[in-house]
NUNUDO-440084 format. One line per field, with one value per residue (C-alpha): residue number from 1; residue in one letter; x, y, z. Coordinates in steps of 0.25 Angstrom, whole numbers, plus 5000, padded with zeros to 4 digits. Layout:
// residues N
nr = NUM | ... .
rest = a | ... .
east = X | ... .
north = Y | ... .
up = Z | ... .
***
This chain:
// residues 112
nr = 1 | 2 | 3 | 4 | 5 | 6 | 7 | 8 | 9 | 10 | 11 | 12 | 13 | 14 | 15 | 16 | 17 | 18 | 19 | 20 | 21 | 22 | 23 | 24 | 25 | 26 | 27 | 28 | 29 | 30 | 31 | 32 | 33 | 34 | 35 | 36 | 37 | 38 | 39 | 40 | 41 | 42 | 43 | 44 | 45 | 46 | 47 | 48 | 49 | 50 | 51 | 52 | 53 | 54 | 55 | 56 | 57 | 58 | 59 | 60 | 61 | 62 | 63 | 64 | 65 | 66 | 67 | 68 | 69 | 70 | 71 | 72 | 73 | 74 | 75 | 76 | 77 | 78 | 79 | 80 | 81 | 82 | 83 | 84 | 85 | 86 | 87 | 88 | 89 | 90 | 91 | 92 | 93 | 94 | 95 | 96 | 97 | 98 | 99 | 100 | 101 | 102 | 103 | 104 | 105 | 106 | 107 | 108 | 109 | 110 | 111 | 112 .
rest = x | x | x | x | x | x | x | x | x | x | x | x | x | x | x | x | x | x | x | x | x | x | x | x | x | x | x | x | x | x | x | x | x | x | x | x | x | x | x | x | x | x | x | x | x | x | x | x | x | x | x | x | x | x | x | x | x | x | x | x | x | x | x | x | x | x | x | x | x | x | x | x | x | x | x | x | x | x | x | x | x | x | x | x | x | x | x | x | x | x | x | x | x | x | x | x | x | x | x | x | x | x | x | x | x | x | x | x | x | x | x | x .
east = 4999 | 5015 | 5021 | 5026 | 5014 | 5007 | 5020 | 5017 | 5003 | 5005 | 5015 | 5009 | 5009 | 4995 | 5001 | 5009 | 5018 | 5015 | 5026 | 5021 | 5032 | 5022 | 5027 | 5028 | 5015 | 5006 | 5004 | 4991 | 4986 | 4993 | 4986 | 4973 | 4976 | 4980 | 4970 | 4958 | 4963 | 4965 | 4952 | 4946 | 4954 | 4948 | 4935 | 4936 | 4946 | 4944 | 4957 | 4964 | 4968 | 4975 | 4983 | 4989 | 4995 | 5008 | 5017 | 5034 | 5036 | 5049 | 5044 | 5030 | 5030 | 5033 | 5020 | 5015 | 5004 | 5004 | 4993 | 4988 | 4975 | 4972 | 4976 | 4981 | 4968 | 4964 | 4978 | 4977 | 4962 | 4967 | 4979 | 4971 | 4959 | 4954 | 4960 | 4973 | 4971 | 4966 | 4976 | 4988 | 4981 | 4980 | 4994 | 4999 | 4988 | 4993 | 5008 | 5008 | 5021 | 5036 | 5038 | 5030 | 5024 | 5034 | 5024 | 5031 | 5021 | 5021 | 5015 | 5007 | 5012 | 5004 | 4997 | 4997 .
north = 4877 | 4876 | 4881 | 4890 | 4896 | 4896 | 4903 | 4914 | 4915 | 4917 | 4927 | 4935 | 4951 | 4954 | 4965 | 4978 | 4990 | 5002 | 5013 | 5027 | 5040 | 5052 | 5066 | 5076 | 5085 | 5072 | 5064 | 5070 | 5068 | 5053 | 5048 | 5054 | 5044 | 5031 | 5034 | 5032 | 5021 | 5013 | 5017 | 5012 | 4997 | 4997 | 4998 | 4992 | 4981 | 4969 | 4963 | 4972 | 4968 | 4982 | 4994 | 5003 | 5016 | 5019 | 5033 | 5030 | 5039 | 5042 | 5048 | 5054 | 5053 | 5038 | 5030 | 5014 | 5007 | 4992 | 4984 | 4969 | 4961 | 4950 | 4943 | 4946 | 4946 | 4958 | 4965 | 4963 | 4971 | 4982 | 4984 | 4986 | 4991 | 5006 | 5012 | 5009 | 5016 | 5028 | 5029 | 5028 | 5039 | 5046 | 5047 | 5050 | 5060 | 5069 | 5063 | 5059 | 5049 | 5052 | 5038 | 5025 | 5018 | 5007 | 4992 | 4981 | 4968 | 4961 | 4945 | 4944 | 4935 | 4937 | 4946 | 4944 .
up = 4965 | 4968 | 4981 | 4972 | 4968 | 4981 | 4987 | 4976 | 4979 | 4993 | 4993 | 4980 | 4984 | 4990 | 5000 | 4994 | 5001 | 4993 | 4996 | 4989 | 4991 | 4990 | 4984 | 4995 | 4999 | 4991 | 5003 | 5006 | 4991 | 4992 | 5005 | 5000 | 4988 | 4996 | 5006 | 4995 | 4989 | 5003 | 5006 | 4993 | 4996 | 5009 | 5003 | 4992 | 4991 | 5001 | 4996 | 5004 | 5018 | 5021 | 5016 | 5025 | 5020 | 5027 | 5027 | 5030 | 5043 | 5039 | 5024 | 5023 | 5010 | 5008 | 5010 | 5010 | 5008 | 5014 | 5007 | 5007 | 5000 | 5003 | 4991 | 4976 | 4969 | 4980 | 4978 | 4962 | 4964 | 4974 | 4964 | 4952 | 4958 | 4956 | 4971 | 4965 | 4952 | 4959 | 4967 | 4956 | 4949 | 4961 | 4965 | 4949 | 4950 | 4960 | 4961 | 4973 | 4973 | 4973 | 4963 | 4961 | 4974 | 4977 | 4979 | 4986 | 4985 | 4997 | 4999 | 5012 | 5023 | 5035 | 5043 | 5061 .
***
């Protein structure tokens, strides 16, 4: 394997920021949502080193999920497994968001 290739490997997006802007008077029905799928990953997908779900002070409507697995294979199967799908019908369902979930893919570094 090049450098190259092992720089692409090692850098490949196995963590994720997840920013959700929720319709007013849906935050209830949206955390109800979220919750159930976290809780299904906890218990279900031992790819997952953690995800954290997050509200901006400043706009109780914007929220964020912080996600990392411990490697591509395990985020591949979290992304296509069935909490997701769930959850996507979940929120067209009872339209809960103010426009698409923005995703930023992030590559893991380090931890302390």
């Amino acid at each position: 394997m090049a450098t190259n290739d092992i720089e692409t490997a090692a850098l490949a997006p196995t963590a994720y920021f997840i920013k959700f802007k929720v319709k007013p008077g849906k935050n209830a029905n949206f955390e109800k949502a979220i919750g159930e799928v976290m809780d299904g990953v906890r218990e279900k997908e031992t790819g997952n080193v953690y995800c954290d779900l997050l509200r901006f002070p400043e706009d109780h409507q914007t929220y964020a999920i912080v996600e990392r697995f411990k490697d591509v294979e395990a985020s591949v199967i979290h992304a296509e497994g069935e909490h997701i799908a769930t959850f996507k019908a979940a929120i067209l369902k009872n339209d809960l968001l103010d426009g698409p979930p923005e995703v930023r893919d992030l590559a893991f570094i380090r931890s302390k």
